[in-house]
ROBA-202877 format. One line per field, with one value per residue (C-alpha): residue number from 1; residue in one letter; y, z, x. Coordinates in pm, whole numbers. Layout:
BEGIN
nr	c(NUM,...)
rest	c(A,...)
y	c(Y,...)
z	c(Z,...)
x	c(X,...)
***
This chain:
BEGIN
nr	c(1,2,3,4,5,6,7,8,9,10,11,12,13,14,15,16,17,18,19,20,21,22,23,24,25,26,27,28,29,30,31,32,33,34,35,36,37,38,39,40,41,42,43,44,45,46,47,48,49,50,51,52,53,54,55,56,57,58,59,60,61,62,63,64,65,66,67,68,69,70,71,72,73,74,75,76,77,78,79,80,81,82,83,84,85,86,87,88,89,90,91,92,93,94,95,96,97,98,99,100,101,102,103,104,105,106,107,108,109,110,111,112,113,114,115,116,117,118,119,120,121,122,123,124,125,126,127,128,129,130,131,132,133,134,135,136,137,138,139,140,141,142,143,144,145,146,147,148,149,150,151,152,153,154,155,156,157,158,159,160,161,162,163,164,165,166,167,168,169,170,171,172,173,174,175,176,177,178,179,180,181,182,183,184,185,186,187,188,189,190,191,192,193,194,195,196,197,198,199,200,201,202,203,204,205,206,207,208,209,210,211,212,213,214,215,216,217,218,219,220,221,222,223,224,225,226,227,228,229,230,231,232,233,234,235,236,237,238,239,240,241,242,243,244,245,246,247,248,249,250,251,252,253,254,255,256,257,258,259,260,261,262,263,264,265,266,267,268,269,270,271,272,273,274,275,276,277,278,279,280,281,282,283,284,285,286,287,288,289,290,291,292,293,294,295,296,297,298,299,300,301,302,303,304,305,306,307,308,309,310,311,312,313,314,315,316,317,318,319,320,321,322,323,324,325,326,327,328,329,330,331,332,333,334,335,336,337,338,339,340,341,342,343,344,345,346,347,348,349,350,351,352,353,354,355,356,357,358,359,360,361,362,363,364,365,366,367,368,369,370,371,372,373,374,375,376,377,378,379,380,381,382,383,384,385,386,387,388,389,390,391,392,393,394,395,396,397,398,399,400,401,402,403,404,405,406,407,408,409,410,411,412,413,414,415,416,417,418,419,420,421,422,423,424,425,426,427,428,429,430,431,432,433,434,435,436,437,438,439,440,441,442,443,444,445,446,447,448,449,450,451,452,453,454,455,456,457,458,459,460,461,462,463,464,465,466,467,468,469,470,471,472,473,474,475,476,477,478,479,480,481,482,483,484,485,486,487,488,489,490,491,492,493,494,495,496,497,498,499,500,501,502,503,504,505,506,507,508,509,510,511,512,513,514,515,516,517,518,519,520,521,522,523,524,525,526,527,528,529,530,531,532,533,534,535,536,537,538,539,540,541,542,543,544,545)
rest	c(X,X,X,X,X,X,X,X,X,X,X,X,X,X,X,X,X,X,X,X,X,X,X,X,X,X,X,X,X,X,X,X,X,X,X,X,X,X,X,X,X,X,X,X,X,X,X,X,X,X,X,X,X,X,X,X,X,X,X,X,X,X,X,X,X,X,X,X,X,X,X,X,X,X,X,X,X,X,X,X,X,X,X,X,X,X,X,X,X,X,X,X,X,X,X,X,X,X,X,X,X,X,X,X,X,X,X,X,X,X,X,X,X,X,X,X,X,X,X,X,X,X,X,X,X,X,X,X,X,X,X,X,X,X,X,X,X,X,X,X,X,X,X,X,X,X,X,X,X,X,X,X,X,X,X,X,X,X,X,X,X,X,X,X,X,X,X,X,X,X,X,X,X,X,X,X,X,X,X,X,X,X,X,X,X,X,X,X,X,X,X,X,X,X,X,X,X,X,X,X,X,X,X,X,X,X,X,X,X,X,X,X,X,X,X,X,X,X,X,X,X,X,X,X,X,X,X,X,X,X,X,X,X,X,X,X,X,X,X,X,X,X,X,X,X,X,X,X,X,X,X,X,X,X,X,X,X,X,X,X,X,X,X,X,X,X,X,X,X,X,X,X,X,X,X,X,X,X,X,X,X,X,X,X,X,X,X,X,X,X,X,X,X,X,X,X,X,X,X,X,X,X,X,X,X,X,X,X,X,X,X,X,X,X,X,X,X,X,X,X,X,X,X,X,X,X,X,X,X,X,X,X,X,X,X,X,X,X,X,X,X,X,X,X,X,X,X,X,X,X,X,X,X,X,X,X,X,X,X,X,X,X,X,X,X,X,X,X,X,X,X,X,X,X,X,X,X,X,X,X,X,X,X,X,X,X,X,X,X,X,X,X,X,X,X,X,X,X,X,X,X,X,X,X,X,X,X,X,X,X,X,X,X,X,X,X,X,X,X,X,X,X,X,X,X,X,X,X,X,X,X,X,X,X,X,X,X,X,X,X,X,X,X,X,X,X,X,X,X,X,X,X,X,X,X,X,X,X,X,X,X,X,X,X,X,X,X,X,X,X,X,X,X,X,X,X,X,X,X,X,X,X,X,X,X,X,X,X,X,X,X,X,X,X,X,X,X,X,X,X,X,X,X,X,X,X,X,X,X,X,X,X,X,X,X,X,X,X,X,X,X,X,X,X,X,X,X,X,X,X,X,X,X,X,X,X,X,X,X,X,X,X,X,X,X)
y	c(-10179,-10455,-10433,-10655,-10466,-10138,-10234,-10373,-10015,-9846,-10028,-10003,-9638,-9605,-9830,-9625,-9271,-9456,-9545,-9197,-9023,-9239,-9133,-8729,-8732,-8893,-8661,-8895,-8627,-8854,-9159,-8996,-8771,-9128,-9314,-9009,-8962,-9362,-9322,-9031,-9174,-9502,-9347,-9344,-9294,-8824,-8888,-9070,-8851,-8544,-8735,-8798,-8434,-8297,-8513,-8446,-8075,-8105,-8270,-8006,-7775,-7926,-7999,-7598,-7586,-7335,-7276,-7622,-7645,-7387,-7495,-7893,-7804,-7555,-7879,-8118,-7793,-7796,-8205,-8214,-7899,-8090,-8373,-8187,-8333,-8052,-8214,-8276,-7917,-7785,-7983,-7842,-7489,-7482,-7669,-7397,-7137,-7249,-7224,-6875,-6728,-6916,-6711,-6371,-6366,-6317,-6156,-6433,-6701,-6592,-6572,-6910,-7023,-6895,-7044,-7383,-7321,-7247,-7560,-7785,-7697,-7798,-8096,-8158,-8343,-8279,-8328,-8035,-7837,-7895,-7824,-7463,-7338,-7434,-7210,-6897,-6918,-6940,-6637,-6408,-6502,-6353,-6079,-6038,-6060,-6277,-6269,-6382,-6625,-6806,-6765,-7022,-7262,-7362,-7426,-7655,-7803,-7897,-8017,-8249,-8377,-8505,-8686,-8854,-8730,-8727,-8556,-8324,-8231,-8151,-7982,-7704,-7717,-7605,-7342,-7199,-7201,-6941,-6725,-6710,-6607,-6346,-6164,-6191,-6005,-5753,-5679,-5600,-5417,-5190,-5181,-5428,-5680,-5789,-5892,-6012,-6278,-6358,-6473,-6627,-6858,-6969,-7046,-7250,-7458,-7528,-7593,-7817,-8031,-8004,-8149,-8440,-8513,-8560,-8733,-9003,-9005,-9092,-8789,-8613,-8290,-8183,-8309,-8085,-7787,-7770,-7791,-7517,-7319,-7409,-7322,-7001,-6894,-7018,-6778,-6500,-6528,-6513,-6889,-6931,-7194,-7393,-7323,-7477,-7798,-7855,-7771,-8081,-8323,-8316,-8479,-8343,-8578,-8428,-8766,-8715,-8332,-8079,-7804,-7576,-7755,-7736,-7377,-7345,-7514,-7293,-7008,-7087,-7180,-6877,-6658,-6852,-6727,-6353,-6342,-6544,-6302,-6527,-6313,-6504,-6819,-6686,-6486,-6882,-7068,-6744,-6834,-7153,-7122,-6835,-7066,-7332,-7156,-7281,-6949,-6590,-6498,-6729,-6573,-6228,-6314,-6495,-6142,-5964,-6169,-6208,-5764,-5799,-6039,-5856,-5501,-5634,-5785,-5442,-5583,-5258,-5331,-5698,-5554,-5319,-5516,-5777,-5484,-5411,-5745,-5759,-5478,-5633,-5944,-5738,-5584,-5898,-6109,-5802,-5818,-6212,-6208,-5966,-6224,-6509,-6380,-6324,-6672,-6778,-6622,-6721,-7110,-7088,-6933,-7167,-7397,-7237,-7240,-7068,-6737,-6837,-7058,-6733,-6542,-6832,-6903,-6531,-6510,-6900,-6775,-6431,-6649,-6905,-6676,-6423,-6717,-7032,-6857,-7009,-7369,-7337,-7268,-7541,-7796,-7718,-7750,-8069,-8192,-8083,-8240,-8592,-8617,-8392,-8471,-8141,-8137,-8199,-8067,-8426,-8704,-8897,-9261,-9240,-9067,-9300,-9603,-9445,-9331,-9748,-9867,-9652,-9650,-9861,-10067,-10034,-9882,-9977,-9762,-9745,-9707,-9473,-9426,-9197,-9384,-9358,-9075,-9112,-8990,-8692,-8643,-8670,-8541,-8182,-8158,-8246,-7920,-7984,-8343,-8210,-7973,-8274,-8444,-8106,-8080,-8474,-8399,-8131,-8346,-8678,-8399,-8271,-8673,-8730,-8632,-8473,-8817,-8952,-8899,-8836,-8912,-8953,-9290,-9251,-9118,-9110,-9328,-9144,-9310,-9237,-9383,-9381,-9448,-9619,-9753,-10079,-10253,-10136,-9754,-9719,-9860,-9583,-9340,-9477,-9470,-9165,-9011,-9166,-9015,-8706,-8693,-8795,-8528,-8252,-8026,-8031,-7827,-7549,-7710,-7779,-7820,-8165,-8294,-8588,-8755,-9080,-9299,-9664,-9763,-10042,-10099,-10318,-10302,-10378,-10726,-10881,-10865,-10890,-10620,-10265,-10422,-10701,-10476,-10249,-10534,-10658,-10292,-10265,-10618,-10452,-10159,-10371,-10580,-10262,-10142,-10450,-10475,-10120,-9862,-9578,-9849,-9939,-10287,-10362,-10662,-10624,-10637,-10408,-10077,-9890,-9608)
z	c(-8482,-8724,-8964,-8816,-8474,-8662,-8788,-8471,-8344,-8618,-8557,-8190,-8244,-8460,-8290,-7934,-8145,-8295,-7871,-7771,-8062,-7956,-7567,-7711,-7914,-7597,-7351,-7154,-7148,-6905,-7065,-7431,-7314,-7153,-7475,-7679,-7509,-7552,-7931,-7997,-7820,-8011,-8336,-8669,-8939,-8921,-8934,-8649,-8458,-8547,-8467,-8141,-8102,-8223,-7940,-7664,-7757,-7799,-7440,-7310,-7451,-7250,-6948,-6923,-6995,-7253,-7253,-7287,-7583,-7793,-7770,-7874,-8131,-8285,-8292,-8445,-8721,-8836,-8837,-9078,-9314,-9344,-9498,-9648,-9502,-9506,-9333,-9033,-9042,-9038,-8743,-8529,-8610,-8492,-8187,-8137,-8254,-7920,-7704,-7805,-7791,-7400,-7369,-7525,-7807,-8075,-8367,-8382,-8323,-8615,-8838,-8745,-8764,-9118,-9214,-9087,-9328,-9642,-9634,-9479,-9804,-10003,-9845,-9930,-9580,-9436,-9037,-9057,-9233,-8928,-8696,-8859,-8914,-8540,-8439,-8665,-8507,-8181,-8224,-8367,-8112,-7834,-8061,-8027,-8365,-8380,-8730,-8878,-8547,-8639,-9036,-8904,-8681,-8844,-9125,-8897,-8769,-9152,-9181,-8854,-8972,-9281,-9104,-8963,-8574,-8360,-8043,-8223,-8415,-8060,-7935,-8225,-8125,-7773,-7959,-8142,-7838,-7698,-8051,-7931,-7600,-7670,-7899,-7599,-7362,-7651,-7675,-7319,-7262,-7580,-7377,-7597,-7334,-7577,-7805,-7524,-7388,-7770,-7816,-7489,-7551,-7906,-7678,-7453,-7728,-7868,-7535,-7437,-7782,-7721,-7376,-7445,-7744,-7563,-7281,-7547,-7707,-7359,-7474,-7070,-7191,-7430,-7172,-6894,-7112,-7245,-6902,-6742,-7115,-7048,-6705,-6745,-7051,-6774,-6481,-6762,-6919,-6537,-6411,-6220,-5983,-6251,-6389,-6037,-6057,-6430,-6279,-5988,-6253,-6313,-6057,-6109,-6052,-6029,-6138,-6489,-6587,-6715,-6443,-6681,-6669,-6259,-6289,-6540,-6329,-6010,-6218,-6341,-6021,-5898,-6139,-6085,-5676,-5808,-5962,-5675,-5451,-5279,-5243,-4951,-5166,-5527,-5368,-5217,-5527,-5688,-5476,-5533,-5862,-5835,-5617,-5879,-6189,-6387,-6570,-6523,-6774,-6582,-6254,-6402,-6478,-6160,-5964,-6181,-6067,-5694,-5675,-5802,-5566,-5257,-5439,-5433,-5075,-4916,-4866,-5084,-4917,-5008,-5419,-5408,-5343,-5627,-5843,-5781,-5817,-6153,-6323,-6227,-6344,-6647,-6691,-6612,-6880,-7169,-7068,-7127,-7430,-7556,-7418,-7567,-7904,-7895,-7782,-8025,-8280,-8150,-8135,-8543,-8553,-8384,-8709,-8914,-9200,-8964,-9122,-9464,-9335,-9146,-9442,-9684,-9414,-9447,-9867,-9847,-9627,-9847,-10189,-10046,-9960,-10257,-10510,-10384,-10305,-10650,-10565,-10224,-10393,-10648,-10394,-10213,-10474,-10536,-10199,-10217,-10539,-10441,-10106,-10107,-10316,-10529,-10523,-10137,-9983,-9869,-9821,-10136,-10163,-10132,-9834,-9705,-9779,-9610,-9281,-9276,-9324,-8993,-8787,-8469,-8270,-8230,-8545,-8785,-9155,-9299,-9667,-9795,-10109,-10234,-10331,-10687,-10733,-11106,-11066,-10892,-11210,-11462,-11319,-11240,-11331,-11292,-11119,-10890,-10836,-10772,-10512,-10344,-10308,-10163,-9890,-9814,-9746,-9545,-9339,-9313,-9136,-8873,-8792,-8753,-8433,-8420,-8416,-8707,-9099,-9374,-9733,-10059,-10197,-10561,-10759,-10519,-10218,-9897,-9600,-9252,-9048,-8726,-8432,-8113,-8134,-8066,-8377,-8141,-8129,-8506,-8607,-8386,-8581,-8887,-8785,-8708,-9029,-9251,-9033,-9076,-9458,-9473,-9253,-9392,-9599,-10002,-10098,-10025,-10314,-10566,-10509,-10414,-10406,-10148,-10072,-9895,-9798,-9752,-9519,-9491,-9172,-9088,-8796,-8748,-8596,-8908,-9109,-9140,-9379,-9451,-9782,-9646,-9420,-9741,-9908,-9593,-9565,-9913,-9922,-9628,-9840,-10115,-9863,-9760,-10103,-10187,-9874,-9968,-9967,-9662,-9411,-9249,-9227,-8979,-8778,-8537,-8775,-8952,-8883,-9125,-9081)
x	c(-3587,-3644,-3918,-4166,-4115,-4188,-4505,-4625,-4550,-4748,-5021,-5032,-4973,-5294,-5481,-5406,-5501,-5833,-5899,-5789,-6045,-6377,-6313,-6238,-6575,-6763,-6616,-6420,-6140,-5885,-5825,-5836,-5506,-5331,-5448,-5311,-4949,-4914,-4976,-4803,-4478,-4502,-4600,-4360,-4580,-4617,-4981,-5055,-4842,-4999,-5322,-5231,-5090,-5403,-5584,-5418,-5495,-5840,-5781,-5628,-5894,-6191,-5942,-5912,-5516,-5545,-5187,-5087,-5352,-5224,-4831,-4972,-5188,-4922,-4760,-5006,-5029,-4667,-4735,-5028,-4870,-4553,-4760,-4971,-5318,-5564,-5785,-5585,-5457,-5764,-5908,-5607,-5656,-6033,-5913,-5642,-5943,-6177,-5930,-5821,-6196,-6171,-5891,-6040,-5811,-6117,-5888,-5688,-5948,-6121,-5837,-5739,-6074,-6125,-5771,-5926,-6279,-6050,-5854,-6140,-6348,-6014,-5992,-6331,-6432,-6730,-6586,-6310,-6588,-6840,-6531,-6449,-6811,-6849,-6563,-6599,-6984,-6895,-6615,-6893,-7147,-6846,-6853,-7216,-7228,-7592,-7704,-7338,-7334,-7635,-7528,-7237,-7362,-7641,-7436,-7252,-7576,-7647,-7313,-7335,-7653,-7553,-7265,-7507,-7365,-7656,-7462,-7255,-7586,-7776,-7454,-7491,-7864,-7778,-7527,-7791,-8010,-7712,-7681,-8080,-8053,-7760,-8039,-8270,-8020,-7960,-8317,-8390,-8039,-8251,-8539,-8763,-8892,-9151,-8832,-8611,-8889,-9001,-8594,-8583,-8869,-8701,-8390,-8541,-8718,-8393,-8209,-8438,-8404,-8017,-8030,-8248,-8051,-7746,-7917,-8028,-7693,-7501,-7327,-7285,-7087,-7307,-7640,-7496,-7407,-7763,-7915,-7677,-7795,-8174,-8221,-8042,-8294,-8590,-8401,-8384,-8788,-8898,-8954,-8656,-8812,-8882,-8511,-8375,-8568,-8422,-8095,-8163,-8254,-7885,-7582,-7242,-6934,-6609,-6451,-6698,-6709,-6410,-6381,-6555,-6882,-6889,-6839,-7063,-7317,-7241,-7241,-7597,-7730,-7593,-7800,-8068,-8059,-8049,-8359,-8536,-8329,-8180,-7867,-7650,-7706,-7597,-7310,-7197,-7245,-7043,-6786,-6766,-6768,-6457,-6238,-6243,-6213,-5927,-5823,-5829,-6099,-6378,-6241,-6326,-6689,-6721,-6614,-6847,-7128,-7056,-6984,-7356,-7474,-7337,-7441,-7836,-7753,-7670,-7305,-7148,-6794,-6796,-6925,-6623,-6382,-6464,-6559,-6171,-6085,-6302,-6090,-5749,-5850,-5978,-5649,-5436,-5677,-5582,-5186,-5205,-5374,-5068,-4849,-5010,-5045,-4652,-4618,-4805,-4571,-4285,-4380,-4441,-4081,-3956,-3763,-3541,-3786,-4068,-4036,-4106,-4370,-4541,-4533,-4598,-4934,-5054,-5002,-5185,-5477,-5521,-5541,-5775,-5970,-6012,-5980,-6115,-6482,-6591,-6402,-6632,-6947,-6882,-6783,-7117,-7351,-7157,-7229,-7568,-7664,-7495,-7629,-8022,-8289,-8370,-8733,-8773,-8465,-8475,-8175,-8150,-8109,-7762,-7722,-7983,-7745,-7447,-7682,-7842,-7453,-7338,-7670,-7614,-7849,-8191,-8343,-8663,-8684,-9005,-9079,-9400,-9540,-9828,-10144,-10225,-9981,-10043,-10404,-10238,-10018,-10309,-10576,-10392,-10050,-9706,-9632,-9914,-9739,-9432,-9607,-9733,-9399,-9245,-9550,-9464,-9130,-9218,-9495,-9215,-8968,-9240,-9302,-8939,-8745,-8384,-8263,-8388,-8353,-8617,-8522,-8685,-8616,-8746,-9037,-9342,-9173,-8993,-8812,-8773,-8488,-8575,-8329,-8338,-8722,-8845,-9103,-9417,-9301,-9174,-9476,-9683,-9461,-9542,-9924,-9934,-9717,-9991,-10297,-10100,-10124,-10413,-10581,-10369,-10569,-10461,-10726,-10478,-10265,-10534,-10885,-11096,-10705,-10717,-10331,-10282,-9993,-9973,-9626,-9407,-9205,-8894,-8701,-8331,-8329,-8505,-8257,-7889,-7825,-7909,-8008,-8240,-8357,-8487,-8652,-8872,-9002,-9083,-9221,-9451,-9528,-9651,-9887,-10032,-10109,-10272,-10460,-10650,-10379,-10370,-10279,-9927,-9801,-9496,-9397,-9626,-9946,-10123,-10304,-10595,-10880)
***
């Protein structure tokens, strides 16, 4: 191959893998593994490869071929060590860590899970970071481990919000929603109703966030995994009627989900039936549910629930035999997890250096993590301080410039500053001040929705990004953020105290820069000061008490 020819390749390689990434993180499972087998055949360059190994893994993940999963993204693994991108090799190993809790191998997810934390905080990426939190949470939520569960994942929520990743964000929502709902069946299986409903109303606050989140972000998957989540919670707090109207709000297409989510779905619709008593129809949609289940560990849960379903029927022959079935499948699920986890060895032992690479893995794992807890710490105070405002807990300015550079379409920022904040200063204190700018913070976060980003841009002035609106609607947000303040009582602060805000408010089209953008709105925030302060001035005019 000459060299002109071999660049072409390379590029077409990366460019297929770049394709084959944006269809993975949208769901679109099919052509992501074609796009990914193109690349990874053309590709030279080791790090395209092992991008396009670590795809088609990821594909094979969601398409329920465990097996196949593991073997690839052992692969991708040995790819990304070799060149030493930890990064890369930690993205594979959480991949390789979900499919082994699917699989009930929960040791060895979590060791490969924490492997994948360690070198993600070397690597200093936030993405891998998000990846490996999301795994080790998910591993001690099958372990019904809740407090350490939700420890994790909403460390990974934090994490996917400050990448700025709206769906992956509401995803971890919805996995929250289930670290919630797993403390609800705890509870009642103790005998605390009170407790169990309590959890299960949390759960379906947060399931319902999840769901509309990924409804807004086009994002199916995570929509139809939230729903399934959200009308089980309503099934489980008593209001499963309402639970099987959420679930009809929602058309499954073969063509568009992963086999797991029309089981899932079944499954749910199944438990729904029990608690209405609808026994013929739940032990049918169990069925269902059993016939298409891609792996042995779903089949077991799905002959767990239909023994039940024919149990409450009267049917007791019918519950034995998939009470039977339930323990062989029990029994066959243990022996492959043995299996696999010998597999699993043997595929790292596979090169004649895979012995000292084992052994060289387990000394590397044990050192990162007795000596690298300070490096973590350090790194995450970094991250804090360079991204967060201290004060507020807020984003700074400069995460606000990275969020305007990657926010898409359809989005309007508006620009607030407190109205003679000096006053504020003088006439009580700085510390009472500063209290002020915490409680604004706290206020601009309540206005905001999931989708959108609150910041403190200097001094007295905050910013909300907010995404998807339309001039007319951000400027009803902005409305009512100022009548907010400005009713809140901050007498509890300091007494008489009295805050207002005026707002400025530009909107995405008027400008053709995140910069130019900035100015308009600030421009707007100056014409409402000057027009009498506690007002808000966007394109579409100007509002006031």
């Amino acid at each position: 191959m000459d060299a002109q020819a071999e660049v072409e390749t390379r590029d077409d390689a990366s460019s297929l893998v770049q394709q084959a990434q944006a269809h993975l993180d949208m769901a679109r499972y099919t052509p992501a593994m074609e796009l990914a087998v193109r690349a990874e055949a053309l590709a030279v360059a080791p790090g395209v490869r092992a991008h396009a190994l670590a795809v088609i893994a990821a594909c094979h993940h969601r398409m329920d071929r465990y097996a196949q999963s593991i073997e690839v993204g052992l692969q991708a693994v040995r790819l990304w060590h070799e060149i030493g991108d930890l990064a890369g090799e930690s993205s594979a190993r959480s991949t390789i860590a979900r499919v082994l809790i699917l699989t009930g191998d929960l040791t060895e997810s979590l060791d490969e899970g924490l492997i994948a934390l360690e070198l993600a905080e070397l690597s200093g990426e936030l993405r891998p970071r998000q990846l490996a939190l999301t795994a080790i949470g998910i591993v001690h939520l099958c372990l019904r481990q809740y407090e350490q569960s939700m420890e994790y994942c909403e460390r990974a929520a934090e994490t996917a919000r400050l990448l700025g990743d709206v769906a992956v964000h509401g995803s971890l929502i919805d996995t929250i929603a289930c670290v919630l709902m797993g403390q609800a069946y705890a509870a009642r299986e103790e005998g605390n109703e009170r407790a169990a409903l309590a959890y299960g109303e949390l759960a379906i606050e947060r399931a319902r966030e999840a769901m509309e989140i990924g409804r807004q972000a086009g994002h199916r998957y995570f929509q139809a995994n939230a729903l399934g989540n959200l009308a089980e919670t309503l099934a489980f707090v008593g209001r499963p009627e309402e639970a099987l109207a959420v679930m009809g709000t929602f058309q499954l297409d073969p063509a568009l989900d992963a086999v797991s989510t029309v089981t899932h779905h079944l499954d749910t619709r199944g438990c729904i039936h029990l608690a209405l008593k609808d026994y013929d129809q739940a032990a049918r949609l169990f069925a269902e549910a059993l016939e298409l289940s891609a792996g042995n560990n779903a089949a077991m849960s799905y002959c767990e629930h239909l023994s039940e379903a024919h149990e409450k029927n009267g049917d007791y022959r019918a519950a034995l035999e998939y009470h039977k079935r339930f323990h062989t499948l029990f029994t066959l699920v243990a022996s492959e997890a043995a299996q696999r986890s010998a597999g699993i060895a043997a595929i790292r032992l596979e090169t004649s250096r895979a012995q000292d690479f084992a052994m060289r893995e387990r000394a590397r794992a044990e050192d990162l993590y007795h000596s690298n807890l300070e490096l973590t710490r350090h790194a995450e105070t970094l991250l804090q301080q360079s991204l967060e405002d201290p004060l507020t807990g807020l984003a700074n300015r400069r995460l606000l410039d990275r969020l305007l550079a990657t926010e898409g379409s359809r989005y309007s920022i508006a620009l607030l500053d407190v109205d003679h904040f000096k006053r504020v200063n003088d006439g009580w204190s700085h510390r009472i001040g500063d209290e002020v700018l915490r409680q604004l913070g706290a206020l601009l976060l309540r206005a905001g929705r999931a989708s959108d980003h609150a910041a403190r841009y200097g001094g007295e002035e905050f910013a909300l990004l907010m995404s998807d609106v339309d001039d007319e609607a951000a400027g009803d947000v902005a409305e009512r953020l100022r009548a907010m303040i400005e009713a809140f009582d901050w007498t509890a602060i300091a007494p008489d105290l009295r805050v207002t805000v005026s707002i400025g408010v530009a909107a995405h089209h008027e400008a053709g820069s995140p910069a130019g953008l900035l100015e308009i709105a600030d421009r707007r925030l100056y014409e409402a000061k000057n027009g009498g302060r506690n007002r808000v001035v966007s394109a579409s005019g100007q509002s006031q008490l």
